[in-house]
N, CA, C and O atoms as a MOPAC input file, in Angstrom:
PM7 MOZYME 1SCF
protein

 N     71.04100 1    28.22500 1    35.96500 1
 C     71.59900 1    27.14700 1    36.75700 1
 C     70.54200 1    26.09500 1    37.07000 1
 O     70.76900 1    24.90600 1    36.84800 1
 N     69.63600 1    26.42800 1    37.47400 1
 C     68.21200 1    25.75200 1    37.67500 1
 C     67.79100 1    24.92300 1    36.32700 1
 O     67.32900 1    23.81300 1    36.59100 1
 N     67.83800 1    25.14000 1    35.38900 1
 C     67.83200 1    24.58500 1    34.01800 1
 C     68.93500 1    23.87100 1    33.79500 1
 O     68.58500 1    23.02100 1    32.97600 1
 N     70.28100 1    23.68800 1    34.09400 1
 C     70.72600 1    22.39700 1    34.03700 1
 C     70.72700 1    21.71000 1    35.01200 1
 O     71.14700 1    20.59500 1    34.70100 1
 N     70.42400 1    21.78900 1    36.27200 1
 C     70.54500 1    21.14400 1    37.19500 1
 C     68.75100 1    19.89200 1    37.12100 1
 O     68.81600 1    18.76600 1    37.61400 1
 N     67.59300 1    20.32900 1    36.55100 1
 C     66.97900 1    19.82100 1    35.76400 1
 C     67.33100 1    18.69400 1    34.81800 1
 O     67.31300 1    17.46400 1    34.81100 1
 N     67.70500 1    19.84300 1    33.90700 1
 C     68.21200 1    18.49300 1    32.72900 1
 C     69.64800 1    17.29800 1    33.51000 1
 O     69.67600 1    16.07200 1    33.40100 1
 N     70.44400 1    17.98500 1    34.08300 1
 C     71.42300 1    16.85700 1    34.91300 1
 C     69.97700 1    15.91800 1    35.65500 1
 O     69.67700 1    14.87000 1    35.08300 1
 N     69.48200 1    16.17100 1    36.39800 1
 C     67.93100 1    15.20300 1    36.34600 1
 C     67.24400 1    14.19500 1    35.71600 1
 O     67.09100 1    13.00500 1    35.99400 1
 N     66.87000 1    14.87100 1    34.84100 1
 C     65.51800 1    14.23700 1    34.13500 1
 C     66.92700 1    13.24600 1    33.18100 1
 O     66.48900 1    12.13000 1    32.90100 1
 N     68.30200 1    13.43100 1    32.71600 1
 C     69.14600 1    12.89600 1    31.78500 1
 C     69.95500 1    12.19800 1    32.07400 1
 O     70.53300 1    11.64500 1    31.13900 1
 N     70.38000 1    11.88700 1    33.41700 1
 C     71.47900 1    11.05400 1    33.76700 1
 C     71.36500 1     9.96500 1    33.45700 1
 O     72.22800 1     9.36900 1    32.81300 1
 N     69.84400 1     9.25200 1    33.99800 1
 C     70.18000 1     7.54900 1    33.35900 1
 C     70.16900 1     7.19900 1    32.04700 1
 O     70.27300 1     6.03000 1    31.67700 1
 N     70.01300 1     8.40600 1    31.09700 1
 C     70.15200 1     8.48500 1    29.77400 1
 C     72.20300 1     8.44500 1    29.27400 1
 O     72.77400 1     7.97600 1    28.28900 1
 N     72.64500 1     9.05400 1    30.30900 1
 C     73.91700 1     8.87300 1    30.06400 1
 C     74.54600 1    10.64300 1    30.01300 1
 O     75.70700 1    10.73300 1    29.61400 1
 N     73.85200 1    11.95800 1    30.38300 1
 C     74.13000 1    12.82300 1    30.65500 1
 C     75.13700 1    13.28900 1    31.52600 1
 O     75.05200 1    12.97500 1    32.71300 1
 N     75.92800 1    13.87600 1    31.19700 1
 C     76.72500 1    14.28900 1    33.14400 1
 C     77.05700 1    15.71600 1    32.63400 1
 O     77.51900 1    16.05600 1    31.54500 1
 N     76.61300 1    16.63800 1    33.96700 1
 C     76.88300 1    17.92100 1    33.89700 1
 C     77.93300 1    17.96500 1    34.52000 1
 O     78.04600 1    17.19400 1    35.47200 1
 N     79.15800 1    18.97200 1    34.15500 1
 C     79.84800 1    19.20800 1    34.91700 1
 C     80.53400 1    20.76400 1    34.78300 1
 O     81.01400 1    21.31500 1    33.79300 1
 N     80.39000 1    21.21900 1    36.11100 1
 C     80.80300 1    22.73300 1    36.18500 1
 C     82.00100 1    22.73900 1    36.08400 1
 O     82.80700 1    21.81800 1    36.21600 1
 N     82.18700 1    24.12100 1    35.77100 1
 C     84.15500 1    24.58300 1    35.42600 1
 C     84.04600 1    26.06800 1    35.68400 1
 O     84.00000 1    26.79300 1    34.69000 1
 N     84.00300 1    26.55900 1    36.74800 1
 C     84.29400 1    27.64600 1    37.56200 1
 C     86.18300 1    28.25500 1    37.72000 1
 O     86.93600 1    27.69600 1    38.51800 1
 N     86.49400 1    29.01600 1    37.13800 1
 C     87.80000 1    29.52900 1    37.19400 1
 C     88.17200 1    30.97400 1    37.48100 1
 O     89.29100 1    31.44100 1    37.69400 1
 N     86.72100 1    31.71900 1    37.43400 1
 C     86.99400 1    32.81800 1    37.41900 1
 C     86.39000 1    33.38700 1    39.15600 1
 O     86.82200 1    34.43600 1    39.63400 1
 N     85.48700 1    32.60400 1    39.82300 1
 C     85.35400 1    33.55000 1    41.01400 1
 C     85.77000 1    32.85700 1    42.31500 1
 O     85.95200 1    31.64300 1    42.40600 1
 N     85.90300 1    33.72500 1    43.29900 1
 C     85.74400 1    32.89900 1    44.91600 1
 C     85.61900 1    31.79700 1    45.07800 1
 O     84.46900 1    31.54000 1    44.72200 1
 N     86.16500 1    30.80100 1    45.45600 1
 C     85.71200 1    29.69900 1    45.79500 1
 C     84.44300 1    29.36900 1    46.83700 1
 O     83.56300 1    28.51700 1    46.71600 1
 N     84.66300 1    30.35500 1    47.91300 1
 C     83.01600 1    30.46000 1    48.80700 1
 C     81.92800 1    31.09500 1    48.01000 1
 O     80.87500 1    30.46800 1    47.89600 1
 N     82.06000 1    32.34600 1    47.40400 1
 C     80.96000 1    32.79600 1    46.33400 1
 C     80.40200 1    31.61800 1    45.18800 1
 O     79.21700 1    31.48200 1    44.88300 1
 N     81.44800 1    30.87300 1    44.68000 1
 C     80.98900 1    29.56200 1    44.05800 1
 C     79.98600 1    28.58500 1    44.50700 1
 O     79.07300 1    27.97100 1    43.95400 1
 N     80.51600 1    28.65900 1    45.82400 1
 C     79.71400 1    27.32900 1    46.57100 1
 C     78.40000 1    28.12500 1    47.32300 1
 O     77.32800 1    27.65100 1    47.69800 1
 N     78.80700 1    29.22500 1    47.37600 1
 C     77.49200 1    29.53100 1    47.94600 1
 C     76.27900 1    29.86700 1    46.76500 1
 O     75.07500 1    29.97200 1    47.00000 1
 N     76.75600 1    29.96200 1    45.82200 1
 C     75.96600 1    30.25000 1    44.49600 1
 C     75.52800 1    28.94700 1    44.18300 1
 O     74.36400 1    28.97400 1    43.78200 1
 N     76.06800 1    27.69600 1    44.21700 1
 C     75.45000 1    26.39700 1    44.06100 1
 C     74.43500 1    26.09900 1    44.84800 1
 O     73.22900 1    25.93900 1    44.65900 1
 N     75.31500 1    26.04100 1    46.00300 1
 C     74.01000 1    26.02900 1    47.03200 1
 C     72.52900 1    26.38900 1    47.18500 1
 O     71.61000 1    25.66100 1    47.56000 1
 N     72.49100 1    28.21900 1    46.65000 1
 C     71.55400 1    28.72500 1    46.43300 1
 C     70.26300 1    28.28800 1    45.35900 1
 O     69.04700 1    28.48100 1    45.33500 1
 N     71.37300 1    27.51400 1    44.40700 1
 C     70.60500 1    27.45300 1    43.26200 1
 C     70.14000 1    25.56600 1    43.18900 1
 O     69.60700 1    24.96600 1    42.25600 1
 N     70.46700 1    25.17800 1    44.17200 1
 C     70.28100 1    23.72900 1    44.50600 1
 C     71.03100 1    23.01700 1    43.36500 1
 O     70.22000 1    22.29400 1    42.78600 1
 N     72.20300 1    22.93500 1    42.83000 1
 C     72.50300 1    22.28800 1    42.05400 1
 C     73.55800 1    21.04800 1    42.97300 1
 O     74.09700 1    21.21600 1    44.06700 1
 N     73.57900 1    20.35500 1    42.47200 1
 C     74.00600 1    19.20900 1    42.74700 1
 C     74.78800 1    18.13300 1    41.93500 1
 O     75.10100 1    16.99100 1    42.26900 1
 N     75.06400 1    18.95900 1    40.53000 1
 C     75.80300 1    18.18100 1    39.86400 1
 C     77.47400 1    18.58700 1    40.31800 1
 O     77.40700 1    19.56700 1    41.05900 1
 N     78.74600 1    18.21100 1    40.14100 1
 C     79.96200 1    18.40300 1    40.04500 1
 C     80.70900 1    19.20000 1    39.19200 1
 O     80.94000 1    19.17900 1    37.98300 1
 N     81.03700 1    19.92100 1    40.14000 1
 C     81.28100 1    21.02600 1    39.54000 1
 C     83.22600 1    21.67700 1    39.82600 1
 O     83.54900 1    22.05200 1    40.95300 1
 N     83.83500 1    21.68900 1    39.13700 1
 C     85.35500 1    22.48000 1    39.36800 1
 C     85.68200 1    23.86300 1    39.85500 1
 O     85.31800 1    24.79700 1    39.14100 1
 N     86.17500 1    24.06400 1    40.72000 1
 C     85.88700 1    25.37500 1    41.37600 1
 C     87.52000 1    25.78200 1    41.64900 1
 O     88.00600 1    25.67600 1    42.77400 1
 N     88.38100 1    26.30900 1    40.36000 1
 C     89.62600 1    26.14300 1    40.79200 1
 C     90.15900 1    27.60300 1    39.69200 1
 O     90.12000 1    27.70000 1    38.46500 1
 N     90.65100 1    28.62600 1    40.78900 1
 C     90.89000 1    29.56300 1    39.68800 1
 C     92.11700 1    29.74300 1    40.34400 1
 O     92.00600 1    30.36200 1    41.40200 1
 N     93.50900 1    29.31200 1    39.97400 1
 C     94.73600 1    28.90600 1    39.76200 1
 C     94.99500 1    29.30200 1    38.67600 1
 O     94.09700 1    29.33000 1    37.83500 1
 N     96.66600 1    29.84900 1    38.26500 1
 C     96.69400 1    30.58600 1    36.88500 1
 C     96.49800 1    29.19700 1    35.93500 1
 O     95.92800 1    29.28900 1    34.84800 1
 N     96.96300 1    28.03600 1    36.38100 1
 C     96.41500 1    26.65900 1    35.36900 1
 C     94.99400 1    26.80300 1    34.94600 1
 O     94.69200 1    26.83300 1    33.75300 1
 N     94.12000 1    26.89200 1    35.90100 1
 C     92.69300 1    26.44400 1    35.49100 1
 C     92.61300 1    28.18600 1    34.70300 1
 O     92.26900 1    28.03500 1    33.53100 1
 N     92.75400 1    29.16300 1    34.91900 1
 C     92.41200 1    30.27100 1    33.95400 1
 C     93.02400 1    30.24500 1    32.83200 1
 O     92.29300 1    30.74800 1    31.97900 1
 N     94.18600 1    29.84500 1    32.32700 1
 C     94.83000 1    29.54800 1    31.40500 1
 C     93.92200 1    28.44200 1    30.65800 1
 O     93.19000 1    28.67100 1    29.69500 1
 N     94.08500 1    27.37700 1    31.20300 1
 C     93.20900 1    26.12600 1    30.33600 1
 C     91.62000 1    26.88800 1    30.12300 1
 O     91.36000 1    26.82700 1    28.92200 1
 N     90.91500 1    27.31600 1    30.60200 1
 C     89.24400 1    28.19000 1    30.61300 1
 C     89.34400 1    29.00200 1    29.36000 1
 O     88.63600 1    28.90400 1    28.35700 1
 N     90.84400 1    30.23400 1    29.69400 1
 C     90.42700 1    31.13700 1    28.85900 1
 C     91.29900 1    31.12200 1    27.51200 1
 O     91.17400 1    31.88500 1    26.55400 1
 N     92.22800 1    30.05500 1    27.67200 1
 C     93.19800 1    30.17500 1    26.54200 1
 C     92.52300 1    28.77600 1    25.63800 1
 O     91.70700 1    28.74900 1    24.71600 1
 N     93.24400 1    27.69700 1    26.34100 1
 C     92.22500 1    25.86000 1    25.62800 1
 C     90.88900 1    26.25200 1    25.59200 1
 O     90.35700 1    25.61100 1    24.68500 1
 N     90.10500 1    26.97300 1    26.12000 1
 C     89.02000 1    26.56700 1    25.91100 1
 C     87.95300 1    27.85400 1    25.17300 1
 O     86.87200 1    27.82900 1    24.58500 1
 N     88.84200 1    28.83700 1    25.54200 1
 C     88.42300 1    30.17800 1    24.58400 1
 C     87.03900 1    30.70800 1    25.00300 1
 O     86.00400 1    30.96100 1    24.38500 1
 N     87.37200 1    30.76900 1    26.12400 1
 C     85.89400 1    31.20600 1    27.38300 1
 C     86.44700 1    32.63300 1    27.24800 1
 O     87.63000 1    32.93700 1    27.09500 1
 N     85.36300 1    33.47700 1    27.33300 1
 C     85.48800 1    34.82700 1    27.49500 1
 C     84.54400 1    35.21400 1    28.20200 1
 O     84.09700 1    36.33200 1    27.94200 1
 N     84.05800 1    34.59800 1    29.08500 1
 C     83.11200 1    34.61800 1    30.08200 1
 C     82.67800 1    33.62500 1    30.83100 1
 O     83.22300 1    32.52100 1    30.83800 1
 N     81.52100 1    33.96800 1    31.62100 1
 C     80.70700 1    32.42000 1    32.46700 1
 C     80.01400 1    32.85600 1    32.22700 1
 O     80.03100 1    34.01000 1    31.80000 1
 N     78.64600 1    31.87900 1    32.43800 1
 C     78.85300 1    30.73000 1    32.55200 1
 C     78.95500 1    30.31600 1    31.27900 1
 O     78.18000 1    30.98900 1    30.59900 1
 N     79.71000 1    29.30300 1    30.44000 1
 C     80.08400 1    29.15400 1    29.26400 1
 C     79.62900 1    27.43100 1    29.26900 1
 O     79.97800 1    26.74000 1    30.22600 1
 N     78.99300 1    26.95000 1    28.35800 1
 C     78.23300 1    25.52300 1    28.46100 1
 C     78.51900 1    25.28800 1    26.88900 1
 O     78.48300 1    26.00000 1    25.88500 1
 N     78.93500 1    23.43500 1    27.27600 1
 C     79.63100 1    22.48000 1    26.30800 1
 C     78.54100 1    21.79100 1    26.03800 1
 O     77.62600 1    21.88800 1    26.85600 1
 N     78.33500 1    20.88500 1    24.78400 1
 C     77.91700 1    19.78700 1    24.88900 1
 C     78.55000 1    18.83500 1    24.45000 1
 O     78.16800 1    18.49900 1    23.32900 1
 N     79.87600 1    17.88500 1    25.11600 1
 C     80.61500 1    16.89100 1    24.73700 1
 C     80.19000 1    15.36300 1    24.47500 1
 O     79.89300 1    14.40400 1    25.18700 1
 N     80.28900 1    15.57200 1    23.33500 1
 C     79.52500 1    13.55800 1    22.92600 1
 C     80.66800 1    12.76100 1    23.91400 1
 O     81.77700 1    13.15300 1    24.27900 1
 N     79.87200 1    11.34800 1    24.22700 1
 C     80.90600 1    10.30700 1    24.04500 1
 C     82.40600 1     9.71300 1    24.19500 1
 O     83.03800 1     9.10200 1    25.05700 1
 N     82.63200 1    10.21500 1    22.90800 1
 C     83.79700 1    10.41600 1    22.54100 1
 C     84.94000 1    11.25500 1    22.98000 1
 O     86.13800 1    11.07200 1    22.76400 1
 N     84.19100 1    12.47500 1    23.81700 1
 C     84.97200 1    13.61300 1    24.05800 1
 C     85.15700 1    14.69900 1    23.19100 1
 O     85.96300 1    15.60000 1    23.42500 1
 N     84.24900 1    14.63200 1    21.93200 1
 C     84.57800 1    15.74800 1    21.35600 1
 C     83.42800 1    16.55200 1    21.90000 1
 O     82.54300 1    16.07200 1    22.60800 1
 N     83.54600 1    18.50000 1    21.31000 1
 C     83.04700 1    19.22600 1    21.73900 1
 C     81.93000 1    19.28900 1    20.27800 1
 O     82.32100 1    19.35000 1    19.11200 1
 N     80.08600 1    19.24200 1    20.86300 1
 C     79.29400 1    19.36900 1    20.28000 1
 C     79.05800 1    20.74500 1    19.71500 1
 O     79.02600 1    21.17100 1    18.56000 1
 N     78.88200 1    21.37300 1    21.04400 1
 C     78.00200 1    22.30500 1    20.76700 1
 C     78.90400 1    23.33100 1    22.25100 1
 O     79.32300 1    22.87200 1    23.31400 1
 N     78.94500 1    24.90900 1    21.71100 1
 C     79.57000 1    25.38000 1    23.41900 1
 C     78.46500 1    27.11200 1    23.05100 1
 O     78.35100 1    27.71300 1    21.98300 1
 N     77.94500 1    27.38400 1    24.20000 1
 C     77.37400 1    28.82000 1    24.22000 1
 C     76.94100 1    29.22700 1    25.43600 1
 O     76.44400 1    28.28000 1    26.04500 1
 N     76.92300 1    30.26500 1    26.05400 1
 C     76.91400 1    31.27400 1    26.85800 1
 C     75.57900 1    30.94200 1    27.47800 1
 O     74.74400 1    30.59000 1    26.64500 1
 N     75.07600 1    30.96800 1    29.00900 1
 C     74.16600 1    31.01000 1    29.51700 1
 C     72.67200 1    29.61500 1    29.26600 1
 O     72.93500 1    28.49800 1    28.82200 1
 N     71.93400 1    29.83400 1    29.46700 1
 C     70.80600 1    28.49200 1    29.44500 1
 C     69.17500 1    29.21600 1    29.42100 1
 O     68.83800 1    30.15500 1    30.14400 1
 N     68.51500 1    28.70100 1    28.66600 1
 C     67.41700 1    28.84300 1    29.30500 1
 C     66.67000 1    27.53900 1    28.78800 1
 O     67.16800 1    26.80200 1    27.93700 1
 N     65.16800 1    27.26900 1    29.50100 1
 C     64.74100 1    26.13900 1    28.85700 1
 C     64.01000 1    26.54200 1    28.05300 1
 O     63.50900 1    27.61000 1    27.70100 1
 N     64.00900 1    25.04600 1    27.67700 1
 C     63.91500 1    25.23500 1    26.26000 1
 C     64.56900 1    25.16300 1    25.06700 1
 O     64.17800 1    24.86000 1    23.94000 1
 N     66.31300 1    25.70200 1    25.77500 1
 C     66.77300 1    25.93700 1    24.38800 1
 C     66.78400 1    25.26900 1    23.36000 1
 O     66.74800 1    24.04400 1    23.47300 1
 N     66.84300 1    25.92800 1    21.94600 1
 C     66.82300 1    25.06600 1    21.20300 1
 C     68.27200 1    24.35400 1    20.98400 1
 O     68.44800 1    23.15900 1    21.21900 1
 N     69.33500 1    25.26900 1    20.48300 1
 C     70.42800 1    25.04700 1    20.48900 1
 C     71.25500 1    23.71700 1    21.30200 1
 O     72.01300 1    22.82300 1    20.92800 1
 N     70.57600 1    24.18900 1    22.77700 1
 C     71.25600 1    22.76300 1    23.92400 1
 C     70.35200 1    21.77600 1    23.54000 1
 O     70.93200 1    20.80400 1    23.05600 1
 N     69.13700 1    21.67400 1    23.58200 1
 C     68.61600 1    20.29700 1    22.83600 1
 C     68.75200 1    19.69500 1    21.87400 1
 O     68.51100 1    18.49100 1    21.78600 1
 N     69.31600 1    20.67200 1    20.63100 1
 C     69.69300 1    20.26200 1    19.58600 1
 C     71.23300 1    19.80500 1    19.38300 1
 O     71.58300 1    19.34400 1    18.29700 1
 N     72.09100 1    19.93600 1    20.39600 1
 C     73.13900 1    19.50800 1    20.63500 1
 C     73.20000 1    18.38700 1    21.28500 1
 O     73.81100 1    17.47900 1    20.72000 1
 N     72.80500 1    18.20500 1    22.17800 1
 C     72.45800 1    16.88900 1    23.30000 1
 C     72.07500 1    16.13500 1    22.38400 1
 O     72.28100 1    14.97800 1    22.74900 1
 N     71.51700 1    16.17600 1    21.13900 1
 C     70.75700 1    15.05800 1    20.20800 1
 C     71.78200 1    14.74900 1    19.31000 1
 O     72.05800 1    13.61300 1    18.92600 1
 N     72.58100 1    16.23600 1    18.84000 1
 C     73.90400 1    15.87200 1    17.97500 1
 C     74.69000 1    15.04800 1    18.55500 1
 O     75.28300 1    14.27600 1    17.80200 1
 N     75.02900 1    14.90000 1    20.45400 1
 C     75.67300 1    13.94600 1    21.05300 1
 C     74.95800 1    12.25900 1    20.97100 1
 O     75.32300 1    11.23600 1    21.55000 1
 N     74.52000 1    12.34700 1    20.60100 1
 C     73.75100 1    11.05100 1    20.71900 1
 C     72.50800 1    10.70100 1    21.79300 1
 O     71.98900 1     9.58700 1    21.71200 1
 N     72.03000 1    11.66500 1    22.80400 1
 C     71.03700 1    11.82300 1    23.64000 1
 C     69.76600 1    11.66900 1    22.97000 1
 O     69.54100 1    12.22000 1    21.89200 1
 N     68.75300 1    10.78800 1    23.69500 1
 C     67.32300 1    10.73800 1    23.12600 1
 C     66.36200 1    11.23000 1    24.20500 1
 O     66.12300 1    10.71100 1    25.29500 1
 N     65.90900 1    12.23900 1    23.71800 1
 C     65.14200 1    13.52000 1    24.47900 1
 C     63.93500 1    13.01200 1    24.38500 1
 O     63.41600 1    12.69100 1    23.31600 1
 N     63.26100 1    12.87500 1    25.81000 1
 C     61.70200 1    12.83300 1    25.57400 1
 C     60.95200 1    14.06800 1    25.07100 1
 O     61.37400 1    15.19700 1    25.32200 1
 N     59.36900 1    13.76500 1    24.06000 1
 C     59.49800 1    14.66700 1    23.75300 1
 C     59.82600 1    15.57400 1    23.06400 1
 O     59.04200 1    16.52100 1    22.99800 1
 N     61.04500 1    15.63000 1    22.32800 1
 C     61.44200 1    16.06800 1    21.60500 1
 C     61.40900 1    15.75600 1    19.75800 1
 O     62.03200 1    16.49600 1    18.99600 1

C-alpha cells in the first residue's frame, strides 16, 4: 500500500491517478487500513452484491489487492496481484500507458 501511495506521489502531475476498489471487506476495517498505511489516494469501499459482482465477475478479481494499469483511453494495461517497489511489471506498464518514469 505504501508503494502506491508513493508512486500516486511522485506521478500525479505526470497524469497518474490511483484509485482503490475495495469490495470484499468492512467498510471500517477498510478505512482503518488506509489510514494506517497513510494512503491518501481515492479509494471505493463498497461491498454491495453490485460492487462484488462487477470485482469478481467484470473484472475477474479472485482476490485483493488486485492492481490495474489503465491508459488514457480506459483500456486495461496491465492487472496483477499485490506491489512491491520496484516492480518491474507496474513500471513497465505505466510506460505501456504512456507514463514517463524518471529514471527509468
Amino acid at each position: 500500500m505504501r508503494h502506491l501511495q508513493t508512486l500516486s506521489e511522485k506521478y500525479k502531475d505526470k497524469g497518474l491517478v490511483i484509485l482503490g476498489f475495495n469490495c470484499a471487506d468492512d467498510k471500517q476495517i477498510a478505512l482503518d487500513f488506509m489510514r494506517e498505511n497513510s494512503a491518501t489516494f481515492p479509494s471505493v469501499l463498497d461491498s454491495s452484491d453490485a460492487a462484488v459482482k462487477i470485482g469478481f465477475y467484470g473484472y475477474q478479481m479472485s482476490g485483493v489487492p488486485l492492481n490495474y494499469i489503465i491508459d488514457p483511453e480506459g483500456k486495461i494495461v496491465d492487472a496483477w496481484y499485490g506491489y512491491e517497489e520496484g516492480h518491474k511489471q507496474a513500471l513497465a506498464a505505466l510506460e505501456k500507458a504512456g507514463l514517463k518514469l524518471e529514471g527509468q
